[in-house]
ROZAGU-724665 format. One line per field, with one value per residue: residue number from 1; residue in three letters; x, y, z of N, C-alpha, C in turn. Coordinates in steps of 0.1 Angstrom, whole numbers. Last residue first. Layout:
// ROZAGU-724665
nr <- c(NUM, ...) $
rest <- c(ALA, ...) $
n.u <- c(X, ...) $
n.v <- c(Y, ...) $
n.w <- c(Z, ...) $
ca.u <- c(X, ...) $
ca.v <- c(Y, ...) $
ca.w <- c(Z, ...) $
c.u <- c(X, ...) $
c.v <- c(Y, ...) $
c.w <- c(Z, ...) $
//
This chain:
// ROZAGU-724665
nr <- c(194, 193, 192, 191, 190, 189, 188, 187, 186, 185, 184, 183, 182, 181, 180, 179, 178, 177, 176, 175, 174, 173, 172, 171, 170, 169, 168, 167, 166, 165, 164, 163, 162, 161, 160, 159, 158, 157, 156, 155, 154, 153, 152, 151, 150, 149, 148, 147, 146, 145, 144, 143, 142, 141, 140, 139, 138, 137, 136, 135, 134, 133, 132, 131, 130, 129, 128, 127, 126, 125, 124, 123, 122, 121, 120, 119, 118, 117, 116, 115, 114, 113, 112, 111, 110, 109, 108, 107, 106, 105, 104, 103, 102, 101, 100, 99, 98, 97, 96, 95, 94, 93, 92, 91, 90, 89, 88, 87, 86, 85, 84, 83, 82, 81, 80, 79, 78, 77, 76, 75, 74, 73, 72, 71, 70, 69, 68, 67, 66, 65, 64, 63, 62, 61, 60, 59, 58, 57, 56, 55, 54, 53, 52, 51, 50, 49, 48, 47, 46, 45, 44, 43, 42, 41, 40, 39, 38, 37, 36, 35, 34, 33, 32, 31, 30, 29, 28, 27, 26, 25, 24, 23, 22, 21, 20, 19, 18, 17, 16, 15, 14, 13, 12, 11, 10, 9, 8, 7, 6, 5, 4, 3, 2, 1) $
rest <- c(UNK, UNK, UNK, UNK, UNK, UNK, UNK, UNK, UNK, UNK, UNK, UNK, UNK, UNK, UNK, UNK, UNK, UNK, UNK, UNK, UNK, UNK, UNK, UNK, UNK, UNK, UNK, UNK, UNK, UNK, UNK, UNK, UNK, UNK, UNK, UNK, UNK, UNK, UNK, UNK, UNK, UNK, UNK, UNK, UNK, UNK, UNK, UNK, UNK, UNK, UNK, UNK, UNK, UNK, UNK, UNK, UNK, UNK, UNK, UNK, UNK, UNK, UNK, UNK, UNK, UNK, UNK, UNK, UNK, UNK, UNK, UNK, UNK, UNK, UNK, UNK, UNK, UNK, UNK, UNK, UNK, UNK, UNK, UNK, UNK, UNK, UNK, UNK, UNK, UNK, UNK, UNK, UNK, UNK, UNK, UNK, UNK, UNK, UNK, UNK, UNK, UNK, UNK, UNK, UNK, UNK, UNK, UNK, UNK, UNK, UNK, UNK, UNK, UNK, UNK, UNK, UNK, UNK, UNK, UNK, UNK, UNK, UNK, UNK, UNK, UNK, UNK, UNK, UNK, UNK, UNK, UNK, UNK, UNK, UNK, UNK, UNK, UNK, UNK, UNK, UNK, UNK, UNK, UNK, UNK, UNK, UNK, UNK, UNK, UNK, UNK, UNK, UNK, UNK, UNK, UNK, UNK, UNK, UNK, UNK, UNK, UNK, UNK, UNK, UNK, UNK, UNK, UNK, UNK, UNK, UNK, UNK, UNK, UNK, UNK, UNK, UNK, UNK, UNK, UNK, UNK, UNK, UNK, UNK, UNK, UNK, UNK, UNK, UNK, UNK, UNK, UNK, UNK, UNK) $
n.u <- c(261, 288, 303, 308, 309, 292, 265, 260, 265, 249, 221, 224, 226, 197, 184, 187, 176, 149, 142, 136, 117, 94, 101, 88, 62, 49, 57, 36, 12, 8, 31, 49, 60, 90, 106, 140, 148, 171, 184, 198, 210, 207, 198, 184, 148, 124, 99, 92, 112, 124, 147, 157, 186, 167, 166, 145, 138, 119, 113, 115, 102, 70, 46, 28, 16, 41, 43, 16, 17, 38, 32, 15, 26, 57, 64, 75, 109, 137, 132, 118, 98, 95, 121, 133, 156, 173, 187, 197, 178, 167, 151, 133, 117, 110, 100, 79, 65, 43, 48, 48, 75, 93, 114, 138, 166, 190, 222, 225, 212, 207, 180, 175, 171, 146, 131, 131, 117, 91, 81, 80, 62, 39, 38, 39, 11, -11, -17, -17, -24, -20, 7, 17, 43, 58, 87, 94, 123, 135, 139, 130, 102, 99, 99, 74, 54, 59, 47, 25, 5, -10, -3, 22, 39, 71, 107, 135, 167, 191, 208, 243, 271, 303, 338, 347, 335, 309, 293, 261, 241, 218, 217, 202, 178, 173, 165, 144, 120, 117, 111, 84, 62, 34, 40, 55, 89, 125, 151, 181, 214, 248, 277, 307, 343, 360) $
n.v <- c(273, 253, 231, 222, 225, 210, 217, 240, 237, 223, 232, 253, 241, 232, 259, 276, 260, 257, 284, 295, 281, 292, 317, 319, 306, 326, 346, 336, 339, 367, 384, 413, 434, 432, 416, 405, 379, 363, 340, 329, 313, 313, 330, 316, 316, 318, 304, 308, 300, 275, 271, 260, 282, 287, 300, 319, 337, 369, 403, 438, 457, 459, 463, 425, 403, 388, 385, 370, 343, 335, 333, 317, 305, 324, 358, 388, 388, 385, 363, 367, 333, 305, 283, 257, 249, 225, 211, 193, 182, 194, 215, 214, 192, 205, 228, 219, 234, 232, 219, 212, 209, 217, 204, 207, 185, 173, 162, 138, 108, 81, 73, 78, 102, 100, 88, 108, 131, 121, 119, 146, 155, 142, 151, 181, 185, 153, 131, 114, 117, 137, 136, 105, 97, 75, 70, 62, 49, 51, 48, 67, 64, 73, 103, 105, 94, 111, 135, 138, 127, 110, 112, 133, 142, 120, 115, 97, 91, 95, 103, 110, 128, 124, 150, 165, 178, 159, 129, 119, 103, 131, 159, 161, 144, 149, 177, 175, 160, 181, 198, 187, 177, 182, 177, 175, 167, 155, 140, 139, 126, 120, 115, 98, 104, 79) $
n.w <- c(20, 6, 10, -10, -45, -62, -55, -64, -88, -98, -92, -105, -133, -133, -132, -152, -179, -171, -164, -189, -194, -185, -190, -215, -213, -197, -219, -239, -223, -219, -242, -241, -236, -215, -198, -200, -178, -158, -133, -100, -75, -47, -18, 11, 17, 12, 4, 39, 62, 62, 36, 7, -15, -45, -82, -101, -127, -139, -154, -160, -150, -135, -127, -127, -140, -140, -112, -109, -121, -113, -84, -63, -43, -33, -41, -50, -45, -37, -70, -95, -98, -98, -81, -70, -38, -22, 11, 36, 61, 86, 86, 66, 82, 105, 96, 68, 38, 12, -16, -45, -63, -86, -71, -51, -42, -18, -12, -10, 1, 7, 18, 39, 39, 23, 45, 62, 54, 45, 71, 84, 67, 80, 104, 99, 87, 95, 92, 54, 31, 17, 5, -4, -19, -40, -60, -92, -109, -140, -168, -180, -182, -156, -153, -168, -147, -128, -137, -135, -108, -92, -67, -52, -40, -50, -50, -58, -57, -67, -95, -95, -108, -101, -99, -105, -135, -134, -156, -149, -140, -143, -155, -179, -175, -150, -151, -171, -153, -137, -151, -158, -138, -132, -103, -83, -64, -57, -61, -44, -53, -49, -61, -61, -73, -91) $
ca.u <- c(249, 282, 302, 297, 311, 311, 279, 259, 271, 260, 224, 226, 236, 210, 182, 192, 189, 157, 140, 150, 128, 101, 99, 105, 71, 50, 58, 51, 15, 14, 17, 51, 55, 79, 90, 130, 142, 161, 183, 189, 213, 221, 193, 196, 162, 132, 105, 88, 106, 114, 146, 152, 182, 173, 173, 155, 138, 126, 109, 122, 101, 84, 48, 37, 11, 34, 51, 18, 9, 39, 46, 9, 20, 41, 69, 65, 95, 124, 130, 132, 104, 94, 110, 132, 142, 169, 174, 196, 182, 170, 168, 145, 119, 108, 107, 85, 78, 50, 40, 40, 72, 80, 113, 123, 161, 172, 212, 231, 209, 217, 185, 174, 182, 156, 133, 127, 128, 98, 85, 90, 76, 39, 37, 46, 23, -5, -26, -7, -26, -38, 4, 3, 40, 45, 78, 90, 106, 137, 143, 147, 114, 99, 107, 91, 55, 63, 68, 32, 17, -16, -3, 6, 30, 57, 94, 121, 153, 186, 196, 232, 256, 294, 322, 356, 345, 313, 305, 269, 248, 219, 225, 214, 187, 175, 174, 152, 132, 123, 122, 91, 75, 41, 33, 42, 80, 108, 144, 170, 203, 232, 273, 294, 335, 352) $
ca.v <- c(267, 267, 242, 211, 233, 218, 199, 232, 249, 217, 219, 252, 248, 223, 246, 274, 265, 248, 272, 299, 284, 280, 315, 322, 297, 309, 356, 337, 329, 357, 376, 396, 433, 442, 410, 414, 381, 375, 346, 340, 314, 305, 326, 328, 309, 325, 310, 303, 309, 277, 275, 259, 274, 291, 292, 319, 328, 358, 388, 424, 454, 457, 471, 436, 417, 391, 386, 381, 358, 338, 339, 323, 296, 320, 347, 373, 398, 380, 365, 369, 346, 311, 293, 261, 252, 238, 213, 202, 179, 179, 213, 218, 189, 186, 228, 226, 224, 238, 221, 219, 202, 220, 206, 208, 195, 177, 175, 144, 117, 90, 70, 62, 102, 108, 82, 95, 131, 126, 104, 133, 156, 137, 137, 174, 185, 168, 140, 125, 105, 139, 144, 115, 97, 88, 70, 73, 43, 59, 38, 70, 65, 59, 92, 105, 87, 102, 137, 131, 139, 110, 97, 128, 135, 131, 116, 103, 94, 84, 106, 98, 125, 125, 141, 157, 184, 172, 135, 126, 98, 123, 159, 171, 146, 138, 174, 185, 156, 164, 200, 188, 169, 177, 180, 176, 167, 158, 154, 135, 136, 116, 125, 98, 102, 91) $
ca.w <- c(23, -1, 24, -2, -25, -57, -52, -45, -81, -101, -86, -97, -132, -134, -119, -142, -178, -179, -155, -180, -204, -179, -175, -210, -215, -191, -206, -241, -230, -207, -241, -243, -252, -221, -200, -205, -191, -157, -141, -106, -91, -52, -33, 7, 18, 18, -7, 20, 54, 72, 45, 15, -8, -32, -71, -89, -119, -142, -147, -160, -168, -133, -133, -120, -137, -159, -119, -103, -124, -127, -81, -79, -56, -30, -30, -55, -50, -29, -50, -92, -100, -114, -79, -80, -47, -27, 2, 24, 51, 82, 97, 70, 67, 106, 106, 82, 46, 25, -6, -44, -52, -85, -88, -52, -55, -26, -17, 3, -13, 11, -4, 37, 47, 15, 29, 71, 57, 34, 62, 87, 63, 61, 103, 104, 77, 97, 97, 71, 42, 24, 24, -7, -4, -42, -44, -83, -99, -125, -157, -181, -198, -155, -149, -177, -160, -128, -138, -151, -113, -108, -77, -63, -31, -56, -46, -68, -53, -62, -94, -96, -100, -112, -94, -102, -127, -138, -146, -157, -145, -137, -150, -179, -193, -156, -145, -178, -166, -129, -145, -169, -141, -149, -116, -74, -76, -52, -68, -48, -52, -47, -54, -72, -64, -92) $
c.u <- c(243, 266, 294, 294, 304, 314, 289, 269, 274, 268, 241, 228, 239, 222, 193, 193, 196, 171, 151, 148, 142, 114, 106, 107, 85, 66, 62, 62, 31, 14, 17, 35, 52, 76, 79, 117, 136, 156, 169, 189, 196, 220, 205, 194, 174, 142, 115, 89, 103, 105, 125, 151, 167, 175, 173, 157, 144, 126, 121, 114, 108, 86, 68, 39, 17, 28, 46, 30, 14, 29, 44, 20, 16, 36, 52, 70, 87, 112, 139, 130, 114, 92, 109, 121, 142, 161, 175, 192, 182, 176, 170, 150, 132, 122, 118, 98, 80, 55, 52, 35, 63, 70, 99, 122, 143, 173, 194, 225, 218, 221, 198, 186, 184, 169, 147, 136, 138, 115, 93, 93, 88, 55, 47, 51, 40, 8, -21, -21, -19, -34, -9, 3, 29, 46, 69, 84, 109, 119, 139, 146, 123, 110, 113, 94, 69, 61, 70, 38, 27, 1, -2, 13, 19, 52, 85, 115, 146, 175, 190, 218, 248, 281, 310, 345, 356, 322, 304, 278, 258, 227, 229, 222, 199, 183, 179, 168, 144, 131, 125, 107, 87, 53, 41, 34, 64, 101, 130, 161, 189, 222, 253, 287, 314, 342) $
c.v <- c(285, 263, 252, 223, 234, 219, 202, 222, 246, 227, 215, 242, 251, 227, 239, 268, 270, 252, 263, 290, 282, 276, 303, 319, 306, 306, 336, 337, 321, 344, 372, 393, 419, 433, 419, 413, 401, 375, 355, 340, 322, 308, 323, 321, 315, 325, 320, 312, 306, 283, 274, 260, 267, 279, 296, 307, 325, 348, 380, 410, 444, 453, 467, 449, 424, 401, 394, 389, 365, 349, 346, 333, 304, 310, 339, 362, 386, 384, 383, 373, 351, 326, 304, 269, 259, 237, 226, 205, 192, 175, 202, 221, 202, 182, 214, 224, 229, 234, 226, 219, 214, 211, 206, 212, 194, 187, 171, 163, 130, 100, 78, 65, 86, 101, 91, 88, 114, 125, 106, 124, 148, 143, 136, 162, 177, 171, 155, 136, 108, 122, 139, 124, 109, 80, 78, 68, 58, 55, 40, 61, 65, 57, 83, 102, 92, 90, 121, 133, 129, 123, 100, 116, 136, 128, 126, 107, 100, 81, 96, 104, 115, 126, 136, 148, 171, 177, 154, 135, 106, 111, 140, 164, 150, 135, 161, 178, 163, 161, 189, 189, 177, 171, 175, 174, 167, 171, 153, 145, 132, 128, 124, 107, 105, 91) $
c.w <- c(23, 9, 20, 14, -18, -48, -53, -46, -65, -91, -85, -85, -113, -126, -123, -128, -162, -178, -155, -164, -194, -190, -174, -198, -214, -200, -197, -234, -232, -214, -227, -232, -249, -231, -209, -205, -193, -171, -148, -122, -92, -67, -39, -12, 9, 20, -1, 17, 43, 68, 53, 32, 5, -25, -61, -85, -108, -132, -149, -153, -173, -146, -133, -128, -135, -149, -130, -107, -120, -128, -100, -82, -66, -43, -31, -51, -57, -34, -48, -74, -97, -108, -92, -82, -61, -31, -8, 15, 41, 72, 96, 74, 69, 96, 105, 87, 61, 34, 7, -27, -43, -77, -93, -63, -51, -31, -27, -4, -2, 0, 2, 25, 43, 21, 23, 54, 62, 42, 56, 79, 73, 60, 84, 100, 85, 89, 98, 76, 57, 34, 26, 10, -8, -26, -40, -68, -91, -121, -146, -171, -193, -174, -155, -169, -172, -141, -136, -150, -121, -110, -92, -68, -42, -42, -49, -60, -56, -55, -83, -86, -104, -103, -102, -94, -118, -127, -147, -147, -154, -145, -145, -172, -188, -168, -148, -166, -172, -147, -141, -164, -151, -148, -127, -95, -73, -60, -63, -49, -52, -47, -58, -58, -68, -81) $
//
């Protein structure tokens, strides 16, 4: 069975580092299995690396504030991944802006809490729950140059009338849970899907 590498970079909580860990890591699908082969945060203190560690998994904290420049800090990132021969990155609430360095180097998606291209950016939930729009939801893309730009591989949507922003967070990350996997599993099929 052929085994197919990933590696998931992480900035917080972690909950999607774990949701991907439960679903997908050491588990066959179709005519391949995945193995989870690289962890990176640029926080020390970010609690994705304490579930990690429950499932065995050492995280590699590379802190950008020790890079003089975004440059410098995504070479390394690129420099480690190409090491773990991870042949698709997951950004799994990987809180920072990527250059040039970082994507034409490696294949990359992202996990973004709205429906692209509308609300692009770190505050994508507020602005969403404010919107006058009567749907919200999630997106998969691939990583591109452009933030939050990259051709989009999986979408799903919620109804948002009548709902708290309380309620509004958690369908959000609901539908998180459901389609980062699915897209991770979509890229590894068809190693040509870019």
């Amino acid at each position: 069975m052929v085994v197919k590498k990933i590696a998931v970079l992480f900035s917080g909580d972690g909950s999607n580092l774990e949701n991907i860990i439960k679903k997908l890591h050491k588990k066959e699908f179709s005519d391949f299995k995945i193995e989870v082969c690289c962890l990176i945060s640029n926080k020390s203190d970010a609690y994705g690396i304490q579930r990690a560690k429950k499932y065995g998994l050492e995280t590699r904290v590379i802190e950008h504030k020790n890079f003089s420049n975004r440059e410098e800090f995504d070479k390394e990132l690129v420099r480690i991944i190409k090491k773990s021969e991870a042949e698709l990155v997951v950004l799994a609430g990987f809180m920072r802006i990527l250059t040039p360095i970082f994507t034409d180097n490696v294949k990359a998606i992202n996990l973004h809490p709205s429906l692209l291209p509308l609300f692009k950016g770190a505050n994508a939930i507020e602005e969403s729950y404010k919107s006058d729009m009567k749907v919200a939801g999630v997106s998969v893309h691939f990583v591109s140059e452009e933030l939050d730009g990259g051709k989009i591989i999986a979408q799903e949507c919620f109804n948002k009338e009548d709902l708290s922003f309380e309620s509004f967070r958690a369908k959000i990350k609901e539908c998180e849970k459901r389609v980062l996997g699915k897209a991770v599993i979509k890229v590894l099929e068809n190693s040509n899907f870019t």
